[in-house]
C-alpha positions as CSV (number, residue, x, y, z in Angstrom):
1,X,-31.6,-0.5,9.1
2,X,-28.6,-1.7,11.7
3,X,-28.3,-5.1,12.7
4,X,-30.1,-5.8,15.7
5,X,-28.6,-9.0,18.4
6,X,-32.0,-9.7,19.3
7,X,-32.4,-13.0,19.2
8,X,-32.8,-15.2,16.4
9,X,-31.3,-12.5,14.1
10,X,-27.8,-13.3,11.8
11,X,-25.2,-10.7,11.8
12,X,-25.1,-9.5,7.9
13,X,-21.8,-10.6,5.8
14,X,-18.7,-8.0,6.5
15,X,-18.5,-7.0,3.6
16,X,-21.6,-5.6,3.7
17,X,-21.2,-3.6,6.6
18,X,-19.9,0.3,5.7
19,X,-18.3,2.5,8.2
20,X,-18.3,6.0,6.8
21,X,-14.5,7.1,6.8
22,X,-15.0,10.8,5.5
23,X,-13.0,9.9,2.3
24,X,-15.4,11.6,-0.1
25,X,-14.3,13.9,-2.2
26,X,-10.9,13.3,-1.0
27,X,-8.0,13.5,-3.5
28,X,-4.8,11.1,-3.2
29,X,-1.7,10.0,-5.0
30,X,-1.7,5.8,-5.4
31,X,1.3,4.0,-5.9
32,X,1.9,0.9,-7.1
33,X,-2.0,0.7,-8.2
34,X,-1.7,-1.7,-11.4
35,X,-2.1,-4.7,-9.1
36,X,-1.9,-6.3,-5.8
37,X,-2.5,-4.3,-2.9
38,X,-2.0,-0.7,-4.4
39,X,-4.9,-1.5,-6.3
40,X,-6.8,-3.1,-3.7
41,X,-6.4,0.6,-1.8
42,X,-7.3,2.3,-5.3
43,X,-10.7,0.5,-5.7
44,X,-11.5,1.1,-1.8
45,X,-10.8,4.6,-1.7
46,X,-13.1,5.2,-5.1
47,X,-15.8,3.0,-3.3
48,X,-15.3,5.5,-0.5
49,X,-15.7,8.5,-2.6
50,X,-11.9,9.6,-3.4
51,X,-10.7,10.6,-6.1
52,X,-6.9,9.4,-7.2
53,X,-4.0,10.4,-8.9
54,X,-2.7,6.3,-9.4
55,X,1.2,5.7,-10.5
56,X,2.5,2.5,-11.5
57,X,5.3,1.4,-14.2
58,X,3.0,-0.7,-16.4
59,X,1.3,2.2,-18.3
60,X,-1.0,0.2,-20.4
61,X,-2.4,-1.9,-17.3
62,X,-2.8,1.5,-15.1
63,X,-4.8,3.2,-17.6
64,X,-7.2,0.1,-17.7
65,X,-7.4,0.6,-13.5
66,X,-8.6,4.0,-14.1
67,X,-11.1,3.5,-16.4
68,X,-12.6,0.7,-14.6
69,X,-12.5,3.0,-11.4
70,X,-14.9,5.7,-13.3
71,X,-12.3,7.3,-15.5
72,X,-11.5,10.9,-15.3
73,X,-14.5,11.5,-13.1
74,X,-12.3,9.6,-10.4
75,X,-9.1,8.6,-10.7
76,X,-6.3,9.1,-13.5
77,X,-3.4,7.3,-14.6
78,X,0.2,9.0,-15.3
79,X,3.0,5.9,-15.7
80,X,6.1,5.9,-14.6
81,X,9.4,4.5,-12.6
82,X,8.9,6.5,-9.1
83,X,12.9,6.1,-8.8
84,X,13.0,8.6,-11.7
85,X,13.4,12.1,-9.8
86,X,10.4,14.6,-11.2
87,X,7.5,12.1,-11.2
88,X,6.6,13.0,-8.0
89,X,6.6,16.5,-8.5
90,X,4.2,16.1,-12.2
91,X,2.2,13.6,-9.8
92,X,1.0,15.9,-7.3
93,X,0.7,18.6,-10.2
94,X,-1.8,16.7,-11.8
95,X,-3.6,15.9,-8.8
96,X,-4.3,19.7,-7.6
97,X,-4.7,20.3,-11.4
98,X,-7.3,17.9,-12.2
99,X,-9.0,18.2,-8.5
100,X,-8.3,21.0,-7.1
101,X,-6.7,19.3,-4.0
102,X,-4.7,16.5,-2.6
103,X,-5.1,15.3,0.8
104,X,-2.3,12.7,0.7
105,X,-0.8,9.6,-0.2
106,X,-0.8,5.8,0.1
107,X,2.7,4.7,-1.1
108,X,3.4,1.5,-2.4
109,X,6.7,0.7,-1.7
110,X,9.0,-0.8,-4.7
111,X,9.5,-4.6,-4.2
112,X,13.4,-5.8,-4.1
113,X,15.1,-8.9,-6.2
114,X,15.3,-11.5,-4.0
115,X,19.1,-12.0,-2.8
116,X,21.0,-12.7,0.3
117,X,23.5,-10.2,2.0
118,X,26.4,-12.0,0.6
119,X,24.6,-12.7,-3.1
120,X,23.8,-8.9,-3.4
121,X,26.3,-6.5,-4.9
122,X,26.7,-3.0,-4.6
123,X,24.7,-2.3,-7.9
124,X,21.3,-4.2,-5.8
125,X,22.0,-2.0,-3.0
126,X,22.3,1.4,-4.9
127,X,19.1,0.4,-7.1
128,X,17.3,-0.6,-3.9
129,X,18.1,3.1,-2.2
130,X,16.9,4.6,-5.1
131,X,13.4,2.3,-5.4
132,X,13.1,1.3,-1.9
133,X,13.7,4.2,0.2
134,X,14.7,7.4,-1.7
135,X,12.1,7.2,-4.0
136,X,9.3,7.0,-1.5
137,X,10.8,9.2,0.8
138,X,11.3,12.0,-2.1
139,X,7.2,11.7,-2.6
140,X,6.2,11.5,1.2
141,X,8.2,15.6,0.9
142,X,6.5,16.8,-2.1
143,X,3.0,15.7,-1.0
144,X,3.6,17.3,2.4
145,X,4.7,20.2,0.9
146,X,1.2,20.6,-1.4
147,X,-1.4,19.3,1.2
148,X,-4.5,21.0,2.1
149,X,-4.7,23.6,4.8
150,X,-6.7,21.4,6.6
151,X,-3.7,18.8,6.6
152,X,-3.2,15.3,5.6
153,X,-2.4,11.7,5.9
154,X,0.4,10.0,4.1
155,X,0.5,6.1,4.4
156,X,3.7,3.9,3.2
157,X,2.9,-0.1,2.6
158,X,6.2,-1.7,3.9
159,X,6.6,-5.5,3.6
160,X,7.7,-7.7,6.5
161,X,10.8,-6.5,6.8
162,X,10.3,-3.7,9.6
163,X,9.9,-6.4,11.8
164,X,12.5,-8.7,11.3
165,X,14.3,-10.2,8.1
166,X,12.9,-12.4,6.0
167,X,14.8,-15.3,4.3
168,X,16.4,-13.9,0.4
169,X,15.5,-10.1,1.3
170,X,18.9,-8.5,2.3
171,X,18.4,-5.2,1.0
172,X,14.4,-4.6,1.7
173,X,15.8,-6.0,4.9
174,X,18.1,-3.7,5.0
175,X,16.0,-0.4,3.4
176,X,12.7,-0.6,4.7
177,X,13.1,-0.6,8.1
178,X,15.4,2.7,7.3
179,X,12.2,3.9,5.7
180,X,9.7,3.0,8.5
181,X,12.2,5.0,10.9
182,X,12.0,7.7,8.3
183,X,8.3,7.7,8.9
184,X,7.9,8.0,12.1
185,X,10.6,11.2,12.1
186,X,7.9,12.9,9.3
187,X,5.1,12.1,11.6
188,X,7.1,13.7,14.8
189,X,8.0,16.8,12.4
190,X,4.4,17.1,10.5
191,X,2.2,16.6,13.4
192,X,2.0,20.3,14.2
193,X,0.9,20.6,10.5
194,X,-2.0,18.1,11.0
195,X,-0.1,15.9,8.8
196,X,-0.2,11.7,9.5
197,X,2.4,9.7,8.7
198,X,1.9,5.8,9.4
199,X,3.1,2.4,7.7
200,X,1.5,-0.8,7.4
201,X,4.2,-4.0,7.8
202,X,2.5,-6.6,5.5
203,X,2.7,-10.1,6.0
204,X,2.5,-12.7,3.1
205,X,0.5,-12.1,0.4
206,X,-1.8,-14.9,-1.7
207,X,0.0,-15.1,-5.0
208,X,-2.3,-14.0,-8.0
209,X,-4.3,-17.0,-9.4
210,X,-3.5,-16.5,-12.6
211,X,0.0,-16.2,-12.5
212,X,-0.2,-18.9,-9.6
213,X,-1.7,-21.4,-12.5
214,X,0.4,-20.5,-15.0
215,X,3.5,-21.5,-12.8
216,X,2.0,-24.4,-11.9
217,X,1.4,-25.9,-15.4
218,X,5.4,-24.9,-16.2
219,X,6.2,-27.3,-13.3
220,X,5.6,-31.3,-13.0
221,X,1.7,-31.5,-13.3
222,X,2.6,-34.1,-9.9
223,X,4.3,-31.3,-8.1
224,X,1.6,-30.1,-5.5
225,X,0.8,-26.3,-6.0
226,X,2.7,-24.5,-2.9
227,X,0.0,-21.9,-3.5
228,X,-2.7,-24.1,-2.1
229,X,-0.7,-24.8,0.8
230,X,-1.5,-23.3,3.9
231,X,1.2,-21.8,5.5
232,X,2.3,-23.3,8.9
233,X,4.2,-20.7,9.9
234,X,1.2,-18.7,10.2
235,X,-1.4,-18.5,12.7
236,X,-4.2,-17.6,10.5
237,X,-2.9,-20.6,8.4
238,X,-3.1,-18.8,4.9
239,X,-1.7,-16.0,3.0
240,X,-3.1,-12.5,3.5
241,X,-5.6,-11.3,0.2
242,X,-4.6,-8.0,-1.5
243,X,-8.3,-6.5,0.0
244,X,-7.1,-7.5,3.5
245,X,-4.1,-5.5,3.3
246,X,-6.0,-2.7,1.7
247,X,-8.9,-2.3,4.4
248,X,-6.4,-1.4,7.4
249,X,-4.1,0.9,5.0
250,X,-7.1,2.9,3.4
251,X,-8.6,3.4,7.0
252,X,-5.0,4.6,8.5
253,X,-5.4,7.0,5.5
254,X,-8.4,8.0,6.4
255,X,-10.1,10.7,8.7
256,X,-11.3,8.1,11.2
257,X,-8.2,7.0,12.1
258,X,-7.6,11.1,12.7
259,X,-5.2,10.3,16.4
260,X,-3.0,7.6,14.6
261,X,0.5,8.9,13.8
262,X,3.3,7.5,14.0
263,X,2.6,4.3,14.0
264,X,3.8,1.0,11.8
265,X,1.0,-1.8,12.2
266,X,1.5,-5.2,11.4
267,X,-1.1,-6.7,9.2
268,X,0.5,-10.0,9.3
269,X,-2.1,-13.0,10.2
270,X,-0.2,-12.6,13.6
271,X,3.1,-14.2,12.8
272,X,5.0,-11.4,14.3
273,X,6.0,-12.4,17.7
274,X,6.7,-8.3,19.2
275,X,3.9,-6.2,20.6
């Protein structure tokens, strides 16, 4: 029954509330899905009735995802390096072979070794093309090329660095805001096709608590926990959670958000400072 504002009524939690996003039955490629925000997006697009083709280069904890996500049923696991040319091609293979489909992609872009401009050297920067932007870029072709006639939406989960640099980042600084330009170029040129192309620009994340504690207790036990520590710099005051990262990017991926294109949204706690 909807939630009435008569008075004396309370508003039910968030979570709780369910906007139907026309996902079911839906087939798409996940990237990135063995943790953080790829599988944040994995585990909402199964809630919402998808069914997923999820990539990741730790095999063992991917096929764990899967199962845990209903198995073969709804979603299955194929491992590998997305820098390594082919993977995409055998990923949207088994996705169209397995579910007869594939209505797009939510691309977790590779993460880059910290480094400044001056500190990295031409290996970081030909490794980071290859991760960072070819890779992505080589997927975003192939699932155009497969997509149902109906078309399709294709989402890429950029870090900060679209919108500015960020302190020790020189070459995602340097890559992904190539690769968010790239993006909006696919949109202009697969719009006719009925084919979405967005980005989300994430802001900082909330490290994992596990791996939080367990560099904690490798430091001075009187050392306070920077994890805990709200960050000032923010409006919000706090990191970002993986699930609130994954809302806004399965929606863009979804048929509600069927008139957004083009378009790179900050999901930031509002420390960007541009429109």
């Amino acid at each position: 029954m909807p939630w009435s504002s008569a008075p004396g009524t309370t508003p039910p939690d968030a979570r709780e509330v369910r906007v139907d996003l026309g996902l079911n039955d839906r087939v798409y490629v996940v990237t990135g899905a063995a943790g953080g925000v790829g599988r944040a997006c994995a585990e909402q697009l199964v809630a919402e009735g998808a069914r997923l083709v999820l990539s990741g280069d730790d095999e063992e904890t991917l096929t764990k995802v899967a199962a845990a996500l209903g198995g073969a049923d709804r979603a299955i696991a194929i491992g590998g390096d997305l820098a390594d040319p082919g993977l995409e091609t055998c990923l949207v293979a088994a996705a169209i072979a397995r579910y007869g489909r594939l209505d797009g992609a939510l691309v977790d872009v590779s993460p880059q070794p910290r480094a400044t401009a001056l500190q990295a050297d031409d290996g970081d920067w030909r490794l980071g093309f290859e991760s960072a932007f070819l890779a992505p870029l080589r997927l975003v072709r192939t699932v155009a090329g497969n997509l149902s006639q109906e078309g399709g939406s294709i989402v890429l989960l950029l870090s900060a660095s679209p919108r500015g640099p960020v302190e020790g980042t020189a070459v995602a600084d340097g890559l992904q805001p190539a690769l968010a330009r790239a993006a909006k170029s696919l949109a202009d040129e697969l719009g006719p096709r009925a084919v979405r192309v967005n980005s989300l620009v994430s802001g900082r994340m909330e490290p994992d608590p596990l791996a939080a504690a367990r560099a904690h207790e490798s430091r001075n036990a009187e050392e306070p926990d920077d994890a805990n520590v709200a960050p000032a710099s923010i409006p919000l005051q706090r990191c970002g959670e993986p699930l609130e990262f994954a809302r806004p990017a399965v929606f863009l991926l979804s048929p509600a958000a069927s008139y957004v294109t083009g378009t790179a949204l900050a999901v930031d706690g509002g420390v960007g400072h541009g429109l």
